[in-house]
ChimeraX commands (.cxc) that place a marker at each C-alpha (Angstrom):
marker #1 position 18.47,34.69,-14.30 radius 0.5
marker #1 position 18.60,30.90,-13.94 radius 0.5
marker #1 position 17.18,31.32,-10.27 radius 0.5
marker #1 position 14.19,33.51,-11.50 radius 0.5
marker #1 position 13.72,31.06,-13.86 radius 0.5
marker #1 position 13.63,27.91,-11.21 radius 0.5
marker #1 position 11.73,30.38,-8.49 radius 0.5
marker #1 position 8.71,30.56,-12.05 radius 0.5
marker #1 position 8.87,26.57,-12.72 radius 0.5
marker #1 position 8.57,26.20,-9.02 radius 0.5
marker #1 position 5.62,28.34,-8.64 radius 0.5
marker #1 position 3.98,26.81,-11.81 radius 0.5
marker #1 position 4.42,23.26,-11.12 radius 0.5
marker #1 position 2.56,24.50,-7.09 radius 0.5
marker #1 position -0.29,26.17,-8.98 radius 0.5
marker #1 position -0.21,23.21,-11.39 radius 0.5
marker #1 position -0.65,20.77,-8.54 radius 0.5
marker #1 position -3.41,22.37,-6.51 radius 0.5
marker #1 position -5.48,22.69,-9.42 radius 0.5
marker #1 position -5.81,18.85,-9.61 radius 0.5
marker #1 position -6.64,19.06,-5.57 radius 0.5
marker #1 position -10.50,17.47,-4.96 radius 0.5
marker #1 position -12.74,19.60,-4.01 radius 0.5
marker #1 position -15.09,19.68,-1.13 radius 0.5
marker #1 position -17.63,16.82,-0.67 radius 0.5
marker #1 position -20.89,18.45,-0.07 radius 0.5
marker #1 position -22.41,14.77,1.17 radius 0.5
marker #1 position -20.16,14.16,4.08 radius 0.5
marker #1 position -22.05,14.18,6.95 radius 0.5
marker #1 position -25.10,13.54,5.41 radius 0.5
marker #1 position -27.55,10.43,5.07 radius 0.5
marker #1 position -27.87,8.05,1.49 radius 0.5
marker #1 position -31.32,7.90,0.74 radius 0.5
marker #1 position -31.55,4.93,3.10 radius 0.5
marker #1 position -30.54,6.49,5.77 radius 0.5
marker #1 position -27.23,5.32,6.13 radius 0.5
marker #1 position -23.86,6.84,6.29 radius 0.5
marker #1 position -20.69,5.03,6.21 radius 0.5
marker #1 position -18.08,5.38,9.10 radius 0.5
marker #1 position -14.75,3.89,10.15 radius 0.5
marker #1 position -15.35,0.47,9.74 radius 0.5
marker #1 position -16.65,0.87,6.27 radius 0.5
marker #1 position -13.99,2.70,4.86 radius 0.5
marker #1 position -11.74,0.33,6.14 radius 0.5
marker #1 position -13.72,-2.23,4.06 radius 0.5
marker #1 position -14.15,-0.14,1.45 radius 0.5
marker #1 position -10.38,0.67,1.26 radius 0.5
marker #1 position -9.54,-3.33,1.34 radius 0.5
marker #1 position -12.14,-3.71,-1.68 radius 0.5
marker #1 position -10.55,-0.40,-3.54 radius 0.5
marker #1 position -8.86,-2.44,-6.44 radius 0.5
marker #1 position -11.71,-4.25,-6.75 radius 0.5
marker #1 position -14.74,-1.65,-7.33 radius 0.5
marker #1 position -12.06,0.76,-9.07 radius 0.5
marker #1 position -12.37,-1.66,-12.08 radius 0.5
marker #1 position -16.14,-2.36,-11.41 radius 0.5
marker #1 position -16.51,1.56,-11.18 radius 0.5
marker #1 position -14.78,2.33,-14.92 radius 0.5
marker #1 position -17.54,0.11,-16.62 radius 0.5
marker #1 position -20.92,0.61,-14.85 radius 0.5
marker #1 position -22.43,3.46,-13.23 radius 0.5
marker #1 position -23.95,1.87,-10.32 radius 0.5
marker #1 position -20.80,0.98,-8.21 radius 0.5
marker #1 position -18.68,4.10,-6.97 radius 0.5
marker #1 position -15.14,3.90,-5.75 radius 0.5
marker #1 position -15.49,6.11,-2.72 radius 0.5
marker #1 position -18.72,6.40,-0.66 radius 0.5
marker #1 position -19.49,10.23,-0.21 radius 0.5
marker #1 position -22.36,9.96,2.30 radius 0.5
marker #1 position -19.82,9.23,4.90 radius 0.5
marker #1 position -18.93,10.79,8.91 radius 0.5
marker #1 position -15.99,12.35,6.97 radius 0.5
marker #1 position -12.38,12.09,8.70 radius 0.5
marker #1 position -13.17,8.49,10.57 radius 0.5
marker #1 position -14.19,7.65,7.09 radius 0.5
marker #1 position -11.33,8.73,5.58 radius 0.5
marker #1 position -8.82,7.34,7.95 radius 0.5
marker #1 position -10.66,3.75,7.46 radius 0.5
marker #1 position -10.35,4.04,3.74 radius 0.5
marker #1 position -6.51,4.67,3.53 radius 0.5
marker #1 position -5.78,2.01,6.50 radius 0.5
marker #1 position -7.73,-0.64,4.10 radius 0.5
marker #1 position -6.02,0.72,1.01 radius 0.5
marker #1 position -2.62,0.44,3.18 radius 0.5
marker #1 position -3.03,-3.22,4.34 radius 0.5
marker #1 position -3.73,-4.45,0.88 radius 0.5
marker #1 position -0.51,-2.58,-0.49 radius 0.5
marker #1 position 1.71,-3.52,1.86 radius 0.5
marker #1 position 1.97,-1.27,4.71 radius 0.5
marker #1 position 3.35,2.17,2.60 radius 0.5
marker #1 position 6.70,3.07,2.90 radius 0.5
marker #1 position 6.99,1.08,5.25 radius 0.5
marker #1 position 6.60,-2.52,3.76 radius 0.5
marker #1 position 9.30,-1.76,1.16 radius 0.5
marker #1 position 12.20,-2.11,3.68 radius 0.5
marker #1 position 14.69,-4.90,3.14 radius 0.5
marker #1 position 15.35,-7.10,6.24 radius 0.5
marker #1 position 18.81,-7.61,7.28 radius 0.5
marker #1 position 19.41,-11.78,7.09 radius 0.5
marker #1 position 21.07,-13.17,9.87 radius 0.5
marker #1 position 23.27,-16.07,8.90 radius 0.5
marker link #1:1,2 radius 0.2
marker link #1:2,3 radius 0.2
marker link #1:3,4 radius 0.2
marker link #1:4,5 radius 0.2
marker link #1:5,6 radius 0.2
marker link #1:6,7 radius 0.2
marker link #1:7,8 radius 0.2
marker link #1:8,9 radius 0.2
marker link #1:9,10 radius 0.2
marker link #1:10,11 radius 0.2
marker link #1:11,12 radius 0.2
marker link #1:12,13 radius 0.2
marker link #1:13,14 radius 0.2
marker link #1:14,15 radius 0.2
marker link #1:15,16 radius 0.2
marker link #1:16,17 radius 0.2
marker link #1:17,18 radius 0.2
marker link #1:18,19 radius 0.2
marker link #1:19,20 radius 0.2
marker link #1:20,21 radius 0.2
marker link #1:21,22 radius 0.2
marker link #1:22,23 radius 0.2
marker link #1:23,24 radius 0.2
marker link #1:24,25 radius 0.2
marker link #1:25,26 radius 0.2
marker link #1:26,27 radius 0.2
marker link #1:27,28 radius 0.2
marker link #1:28,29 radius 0.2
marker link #1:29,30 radius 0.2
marker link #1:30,31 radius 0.2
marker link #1:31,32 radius 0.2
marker link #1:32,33 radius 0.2
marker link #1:33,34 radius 0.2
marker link #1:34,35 radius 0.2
marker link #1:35,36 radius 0.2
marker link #1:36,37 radius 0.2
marker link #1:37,38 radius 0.2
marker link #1:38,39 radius 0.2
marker link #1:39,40 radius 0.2
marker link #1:40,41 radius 0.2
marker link #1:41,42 radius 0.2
marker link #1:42,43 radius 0.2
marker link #1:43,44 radius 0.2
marker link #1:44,45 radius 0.2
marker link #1:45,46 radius 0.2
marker link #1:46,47 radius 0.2
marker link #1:47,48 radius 0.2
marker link #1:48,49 radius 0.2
marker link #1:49,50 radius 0.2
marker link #1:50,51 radius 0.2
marker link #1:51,52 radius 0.2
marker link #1:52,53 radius 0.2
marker link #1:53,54 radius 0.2
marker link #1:54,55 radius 0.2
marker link #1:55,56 radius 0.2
marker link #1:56,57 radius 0.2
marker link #1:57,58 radius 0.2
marker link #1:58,59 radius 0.2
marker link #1:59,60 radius 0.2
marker link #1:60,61 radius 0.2
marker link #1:61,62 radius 0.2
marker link #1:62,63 radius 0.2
marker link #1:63,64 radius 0.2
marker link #1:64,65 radius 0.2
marker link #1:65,66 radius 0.2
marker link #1:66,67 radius 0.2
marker link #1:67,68 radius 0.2
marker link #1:68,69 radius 0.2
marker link #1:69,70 radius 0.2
marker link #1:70,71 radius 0.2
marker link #1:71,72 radius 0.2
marker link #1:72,73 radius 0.2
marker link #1:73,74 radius 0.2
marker link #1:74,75 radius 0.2
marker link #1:75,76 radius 0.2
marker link #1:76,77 radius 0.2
marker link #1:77,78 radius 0.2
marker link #1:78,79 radius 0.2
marker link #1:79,80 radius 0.2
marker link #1:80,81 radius 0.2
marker link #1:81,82 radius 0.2
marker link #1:82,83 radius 0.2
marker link #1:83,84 radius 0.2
marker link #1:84,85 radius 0.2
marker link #1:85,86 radius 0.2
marker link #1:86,87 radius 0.2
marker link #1:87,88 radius 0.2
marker link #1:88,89 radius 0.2
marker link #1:89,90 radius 0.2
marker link #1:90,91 radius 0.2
marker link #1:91,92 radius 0.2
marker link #1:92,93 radius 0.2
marker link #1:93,94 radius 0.2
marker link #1:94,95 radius 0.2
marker link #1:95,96 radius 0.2
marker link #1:96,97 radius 0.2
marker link #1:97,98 radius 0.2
marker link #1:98,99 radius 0.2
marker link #1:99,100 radius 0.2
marker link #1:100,101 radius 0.2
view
């Protein structure tokens, strides 16, 4: 009985978590109006900046968090390396270092 009842939590908690999962973008890969489209070396800008246009983004319309016309996975990887060197490095960064005396 009580592993039935983990096995159910278990498979609610999964269906629970994919449901908050983002869906597809339907812009990657495709131009702004201007013609541009953001790659590596803007996402790792626009991960750096993150904190910053997070806040900008809950009060004004015209300043998004996360471009969407982007090259998608060089995009991407850019994003979370910026978002990484302004937290610290991840896991990572936490580590204590052993003092030599």
């Amino acid at each position: 009985m009580k592993r039935a009842l983990l096995v159910a939590v278990l498979v609610l908690a999964l269906l629970a978590l994919n449901a908050c999962a983002a869906g597809p973008n339907t812009l990657v890969r495709t131009p702004s109006p201007d013609g541009d489209m953001a790659g590596f070396w803007r996402g790792l800008w626009h991960g750096i900046i993150a904190p910053i246009t997070f806040v900008i983004s809950l009060f004004t319309d015209s300043v998004n968090f996360y471009e969407v016309h982007n090259n998608g996975n060089w995009y991407d990887l850019g994003f979370v390396l910026g978002t990484g060197l302004l937290g610290g490095g991840g896991i990572m960064g936490s580590r204590s270092r052993r003092r030599e005396d």
